[in-house]
matplotlib code that plots the C-alpha trace (Angstrom):
import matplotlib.pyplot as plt

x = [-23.1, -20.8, -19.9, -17.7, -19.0, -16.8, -18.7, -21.8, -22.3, -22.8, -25.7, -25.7, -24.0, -26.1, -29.2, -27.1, -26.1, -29.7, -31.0, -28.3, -29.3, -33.0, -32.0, -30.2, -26.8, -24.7, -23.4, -19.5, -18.6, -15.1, -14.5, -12.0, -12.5, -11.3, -14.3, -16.3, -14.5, -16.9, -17.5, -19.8, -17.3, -14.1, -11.2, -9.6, -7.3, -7.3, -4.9, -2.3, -2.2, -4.2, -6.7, -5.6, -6.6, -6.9, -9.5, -11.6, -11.1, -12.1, -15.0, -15.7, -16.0, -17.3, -17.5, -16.6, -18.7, -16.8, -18.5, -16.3, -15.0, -14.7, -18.3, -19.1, -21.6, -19.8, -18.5, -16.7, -15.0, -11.6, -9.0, -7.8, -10.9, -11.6, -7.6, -9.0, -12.6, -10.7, -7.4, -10.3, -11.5, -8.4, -6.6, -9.5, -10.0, -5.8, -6.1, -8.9, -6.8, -3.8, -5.3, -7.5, -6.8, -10.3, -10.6]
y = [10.0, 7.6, 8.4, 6.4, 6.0, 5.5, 4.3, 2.8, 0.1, 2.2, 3.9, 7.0, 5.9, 3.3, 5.6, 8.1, 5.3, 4.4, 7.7, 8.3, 4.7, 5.8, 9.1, 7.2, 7.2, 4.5, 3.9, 2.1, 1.3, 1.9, -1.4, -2.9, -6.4, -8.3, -10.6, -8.3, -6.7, -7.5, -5.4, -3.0, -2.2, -0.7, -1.6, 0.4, 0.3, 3.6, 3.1, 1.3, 3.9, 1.9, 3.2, 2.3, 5.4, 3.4, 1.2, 4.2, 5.5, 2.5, 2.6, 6.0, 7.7, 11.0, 12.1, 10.9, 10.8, 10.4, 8.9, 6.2, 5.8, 3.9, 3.7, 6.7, 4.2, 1.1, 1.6, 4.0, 6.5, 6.4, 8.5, 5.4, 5.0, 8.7, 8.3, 5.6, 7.5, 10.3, 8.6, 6.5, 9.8, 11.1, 8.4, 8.4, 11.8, 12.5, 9.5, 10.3, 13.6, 12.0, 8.4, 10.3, 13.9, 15.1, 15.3]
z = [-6.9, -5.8, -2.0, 0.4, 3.9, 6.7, 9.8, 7.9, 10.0, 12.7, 14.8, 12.6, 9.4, 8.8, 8.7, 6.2, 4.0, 3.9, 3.1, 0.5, -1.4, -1.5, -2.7, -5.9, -4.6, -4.6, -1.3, -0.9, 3.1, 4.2, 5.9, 8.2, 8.2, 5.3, 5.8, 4.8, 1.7, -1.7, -4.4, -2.7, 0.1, 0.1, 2.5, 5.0, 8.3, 9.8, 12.9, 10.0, 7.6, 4.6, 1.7, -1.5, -3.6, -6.4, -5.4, -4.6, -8.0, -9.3, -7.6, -9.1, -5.6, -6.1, -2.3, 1.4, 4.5, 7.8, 10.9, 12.0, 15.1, 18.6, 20.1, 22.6, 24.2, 25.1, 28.5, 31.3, 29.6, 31.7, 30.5, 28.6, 26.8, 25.6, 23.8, 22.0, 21.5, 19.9, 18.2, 16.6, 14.9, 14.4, 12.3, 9.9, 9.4, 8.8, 6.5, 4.1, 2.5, 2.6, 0.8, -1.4, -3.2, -4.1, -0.4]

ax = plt.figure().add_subplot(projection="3d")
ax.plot(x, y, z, "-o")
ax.set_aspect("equal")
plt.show()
């Protein structure tokens, strides 16, 4: 399959893209940073609204995998923080159905 990974950089999602490649999947990051945009990544901006669903059907995504968000780890969690822990979550998991209808 071809699955989309949101958060594969990460702690967790790098460990489930990894697993997922050695199974035989083929494994397309959601990233943020246009530096880092290549044909084995697929571009997104969570807190601005942008996944271009076409780019993910030309990428012949098949299934999504969430796990991005603000690290949990990285400091105090003031109640300024813990917004940005949770809007972090919440403006990629609103975007992802509304980007992408097989969701």
């Amino acid at each position: 399959m071809n699955i989309v990974v949101s958060g594969a950089s990460g702690l967790i999602g790098s460990v489930v893209a990894r697993r997922l490649t050695l199974a035989g999947h083929q494994v397309l990051p959601l990233v943020r940073s246009a530096a880092r945009r290549g044909q084995a990544t697929v571009f997104w901006d969570p807190a601005a609204g942008v996944l271009d669903p076409a780019e993910l059907e030309a990428a012949g995504v098949e299934a999504a995998i969430h796990l991005a968000g603000e690290s949990i780890a990285a400091g105090r969690w003031t109640e300024r923080r813990k917004a940005r822990i949770l809007g972090s979550r919440v403006e990629g998991t609103q975007l992802l159905p509304r980007r992408w209808p097989p969701c």
